[in-house]
N, C-alpha and C positions, 0 to 999 in steps of 0.2 A: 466555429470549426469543430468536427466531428472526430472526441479521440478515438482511435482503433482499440482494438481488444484482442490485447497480444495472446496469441499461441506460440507456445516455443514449443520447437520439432526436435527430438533426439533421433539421431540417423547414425549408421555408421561413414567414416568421413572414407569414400572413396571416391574413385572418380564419378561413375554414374549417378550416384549420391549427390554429387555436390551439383549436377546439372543437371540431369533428367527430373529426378528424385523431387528436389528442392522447385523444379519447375511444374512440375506435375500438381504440386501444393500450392504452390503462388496462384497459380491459374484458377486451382478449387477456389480459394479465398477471394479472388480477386472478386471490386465491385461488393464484397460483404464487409459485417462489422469488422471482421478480424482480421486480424495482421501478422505474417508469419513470424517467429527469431529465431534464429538459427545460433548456435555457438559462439561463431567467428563473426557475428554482424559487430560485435565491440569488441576493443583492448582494452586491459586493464594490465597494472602491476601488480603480479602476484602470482598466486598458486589457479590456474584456469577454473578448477571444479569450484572450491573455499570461495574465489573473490570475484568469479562471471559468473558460471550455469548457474550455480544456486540461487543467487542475486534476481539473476534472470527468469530462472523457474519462478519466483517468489511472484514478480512483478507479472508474470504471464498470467491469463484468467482458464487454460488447459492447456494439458501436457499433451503433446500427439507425440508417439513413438512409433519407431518402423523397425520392429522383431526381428527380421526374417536371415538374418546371421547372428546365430546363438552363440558365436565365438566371439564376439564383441560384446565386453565385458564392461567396456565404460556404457555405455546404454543402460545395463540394466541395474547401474549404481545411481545415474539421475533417474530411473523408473523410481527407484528405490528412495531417493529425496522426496520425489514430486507426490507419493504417497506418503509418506512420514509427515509432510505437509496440508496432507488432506487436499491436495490439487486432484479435479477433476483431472480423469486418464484415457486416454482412445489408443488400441493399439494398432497399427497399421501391418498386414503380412503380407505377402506373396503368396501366389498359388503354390501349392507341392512347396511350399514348406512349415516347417513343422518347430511351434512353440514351445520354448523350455514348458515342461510337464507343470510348472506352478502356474503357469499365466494359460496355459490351456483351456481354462474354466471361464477366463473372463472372454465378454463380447469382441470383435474384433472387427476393424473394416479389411476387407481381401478384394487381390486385384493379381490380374495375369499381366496387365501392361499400365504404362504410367499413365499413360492414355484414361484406360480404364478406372486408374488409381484417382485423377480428378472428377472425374462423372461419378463415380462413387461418395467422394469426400462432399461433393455438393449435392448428391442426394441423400445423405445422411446430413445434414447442416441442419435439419428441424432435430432430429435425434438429438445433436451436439446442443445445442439449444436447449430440448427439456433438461438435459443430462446437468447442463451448470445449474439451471432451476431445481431440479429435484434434488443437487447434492446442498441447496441449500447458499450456494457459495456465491458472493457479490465481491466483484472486483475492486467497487468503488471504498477506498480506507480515506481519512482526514487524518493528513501529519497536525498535532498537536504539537507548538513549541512556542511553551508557556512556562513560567514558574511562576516568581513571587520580584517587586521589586523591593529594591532597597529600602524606601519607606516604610513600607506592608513589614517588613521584615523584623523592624524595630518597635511591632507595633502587634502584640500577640490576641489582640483583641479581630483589627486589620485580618490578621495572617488566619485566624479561626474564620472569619466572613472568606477568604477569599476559598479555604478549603472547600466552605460549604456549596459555594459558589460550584469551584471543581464539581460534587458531589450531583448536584442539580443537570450540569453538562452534562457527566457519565449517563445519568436516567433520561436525556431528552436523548440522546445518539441509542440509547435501549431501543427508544420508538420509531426506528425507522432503520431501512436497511442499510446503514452504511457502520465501518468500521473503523478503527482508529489504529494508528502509529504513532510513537509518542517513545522519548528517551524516557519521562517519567522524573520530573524536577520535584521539589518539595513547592507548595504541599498538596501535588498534582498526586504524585503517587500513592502518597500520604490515601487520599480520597476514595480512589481506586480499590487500592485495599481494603480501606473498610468497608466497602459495597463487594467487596469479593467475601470477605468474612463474614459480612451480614447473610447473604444468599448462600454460603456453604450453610448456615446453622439451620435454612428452610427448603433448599430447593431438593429437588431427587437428581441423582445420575444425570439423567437425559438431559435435565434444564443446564446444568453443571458445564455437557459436553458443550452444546451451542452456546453459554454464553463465553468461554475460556476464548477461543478465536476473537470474538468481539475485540480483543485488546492485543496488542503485538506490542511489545518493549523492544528497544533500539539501545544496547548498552554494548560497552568495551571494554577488557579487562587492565588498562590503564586511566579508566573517568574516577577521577577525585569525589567525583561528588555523583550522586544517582544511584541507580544498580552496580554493581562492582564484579554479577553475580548472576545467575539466569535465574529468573524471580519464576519459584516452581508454579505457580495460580495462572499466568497467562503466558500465550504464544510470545516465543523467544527470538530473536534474530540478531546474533554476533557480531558485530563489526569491527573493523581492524585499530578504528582510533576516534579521537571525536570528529574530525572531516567526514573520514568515508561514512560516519554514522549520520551525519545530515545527510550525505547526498541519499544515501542507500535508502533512510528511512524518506523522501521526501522521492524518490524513485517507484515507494511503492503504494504512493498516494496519489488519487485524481485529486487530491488538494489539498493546501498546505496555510492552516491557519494559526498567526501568530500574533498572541494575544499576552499582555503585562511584560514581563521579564529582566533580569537584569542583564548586565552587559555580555552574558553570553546568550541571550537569547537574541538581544541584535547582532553578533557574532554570527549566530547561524543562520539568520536572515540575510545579512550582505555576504555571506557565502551562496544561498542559493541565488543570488541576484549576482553573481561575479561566475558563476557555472553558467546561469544561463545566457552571458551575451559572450562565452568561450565559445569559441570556430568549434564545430564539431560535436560539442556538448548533445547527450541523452536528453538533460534536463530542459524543457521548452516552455515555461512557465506561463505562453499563450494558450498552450492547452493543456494544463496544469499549475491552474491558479495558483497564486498565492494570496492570501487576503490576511492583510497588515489591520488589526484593530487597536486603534488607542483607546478603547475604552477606559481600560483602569491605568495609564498611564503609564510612566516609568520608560525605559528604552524604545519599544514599541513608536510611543506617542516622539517622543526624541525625533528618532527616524522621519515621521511622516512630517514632522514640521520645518526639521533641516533640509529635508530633501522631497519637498512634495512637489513641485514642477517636472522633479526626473520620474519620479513612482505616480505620475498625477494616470496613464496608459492603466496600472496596475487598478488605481482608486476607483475609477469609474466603472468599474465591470462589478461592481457591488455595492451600490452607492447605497443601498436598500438596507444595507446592514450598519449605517450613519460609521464610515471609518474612521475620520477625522473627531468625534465628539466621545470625549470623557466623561465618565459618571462618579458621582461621591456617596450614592445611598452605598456603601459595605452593607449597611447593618440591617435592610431592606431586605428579609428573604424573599416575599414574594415579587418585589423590582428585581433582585437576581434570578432569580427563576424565569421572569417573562426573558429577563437577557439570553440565559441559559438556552431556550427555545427558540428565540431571533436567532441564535449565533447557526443552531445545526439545522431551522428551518432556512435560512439565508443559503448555508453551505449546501443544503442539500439539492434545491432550485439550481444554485449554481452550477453543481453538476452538474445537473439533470440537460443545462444548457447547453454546458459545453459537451459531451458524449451525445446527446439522443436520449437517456435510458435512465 
């Protein structure tokens, strides 16, 4: 199954908006990759802009906005996210009207009728295309949720092997286009860092800017244990507690892999497996894997042994990446290293499956 490539639309909510407008787009898109969201396509508890749009911007692969009433102020505050985020932006106007004087300069798609507004939107669809290519930007992130387990933990010898280990993952997800989300456990984070510390003492500016994206942190300013804190070196994303930090971070991943950990890392695993068989749920882990590795044992491995007749649906769509089979070389760098490269060559086929792309 082929996941979409969401665009979320900023409109002003009126009536023609919400039907002409909103139809005018569906039709463009319809039959291509991408897939509209609109504001009000979910509810959430909370503050709308804080715990939806933003959420939603995040998860979207471009931002389309429709200008053409400069008295609508909320518009040009998610323009103003979806930028600050470095999301690709298409601005959408009407004929005979006329853009705040800032945005004037940027490219725009224009249209006299909504009519008009689809025929256009689908003859710019190769434009929109180079435009994600050439800003560099790939939709496809890997939720990371991993630590260390209980054993590893008592065992500083262990806990230095499995860093290194960390460190080897970080340089194979380097070699390929995809990006990572990750809360950022010991001594996950631990790793991270010092491959952020290593490359500030060599790289320039420009290498600096593309690799910071690479990594988004998923932290809450009540987690005991993690970031407490928006870690200045990589892209940041706030969440309200440790819940809405799994879904959120596992919302903004084509997939979700979770490997060692102790009892909160099965915590956030049978959390995304109890969102996804909720009526109604975002989360659809059919087309947004999850891929449970027992490798190095500990909760992970628990899980697939207790419950591998219910998870056996999840097991088999990556049988390639041996999920059921544990290893004991720690102290094997170059056996962790080949693993390192199974894990994001594995993950990254798997995408490629599920998407097209």
């Amino acid at each position: 199954m082929r996941a979409k490539r969401l665009v979320f639309v900023a409109h002003a909510f009126v009536s023609a908006a919400l039907t002409d407008l909103r139809a005018a787009v569906d039709s463009a898109f319809e039959g291509t990759e991408f897939q509209p969201l609109y504001a009000d396509s979910e509810l959430v508890d909370g503050h709308i802009l804080d715990r939806k749009i933003h959420p939603q911007i995040e998860r979207s692969v471009l931002f389309l906005c429709e200008i053409s009433d400069p008295s609508r102020a909320s518009i040009f505050v998610e323009y103003g996210l979806a930028k600050g985020i470095r999301k690709p932006c298409v601005l959408l106007l009407k004929s005979g009207s006329r853009p705040p004087s800032d945005l004037d300069g940027y490219d725009r798609i224009e249209y006299s009728s909504h009519t008009e507004l689809t025929q256009n939107l689908r003859r710019q669809l190769p434009w929109i295309r180079s435009l994600l290519a050439g800003a560099g930007y790939n939709e496809h992130r890997v939720g990371l949720i991993c630590s260390t387990t209980s054993e590893i933990e008592r065992d500083a010898a262990k806990t230095q092997a499995l860093a290194r280990f960390y460190q080897q993952l970080f340089a194979e997800f380097e070699r390929v286009p995809l990006c990572i989300n990750t809360c950022g456990a010991e001594p996950l984070r631990r790793a991270f860092l010092d491959a952020y510390a290593e490359k500030l003492r060599c790289w320039s500016r420009e290498q600096m800017r593309s690799f910071e994206p690479k990594v988004r942190w998923y932290w809450h300013r009540t987690a005991r244990h993690g970031f407490g804190y928006q870690p200045p070196c990589f892209e940041s994303w706030e969440c309200t507690d440790r819940e809405s930090r799994t879904l959120d971070e596992a919302l903004g991943s084509s997939a979700i892999v979770a490997l060692a950990g102790r009892s909160g890392t099965r915590e956030q695993v049978e959390r995304l497996l109890v969102e996804h068989k909720r009526k109604g749920s975002t989360l659809d882990l059919r087309t947004r894997p999850l891929i449970l590795l027992a490798w190095f044992g500990g909760t992970i491995s628990e899980l697939i042994t207790e419950r591998h007749e219910e998870l056996s649906w999840l097991l088999r769509r990556y049988d390639t990446l041996e999920p059921d089979r544990e290893f004991d070389d720690w102290f094997h760098e170059d056996r962790t290293r080949m693993l390192a490269s199974k894990i994001v060559t594995g993950v990254h086929e798997l995408i490629r499956r599920f998407t097209g792309g």
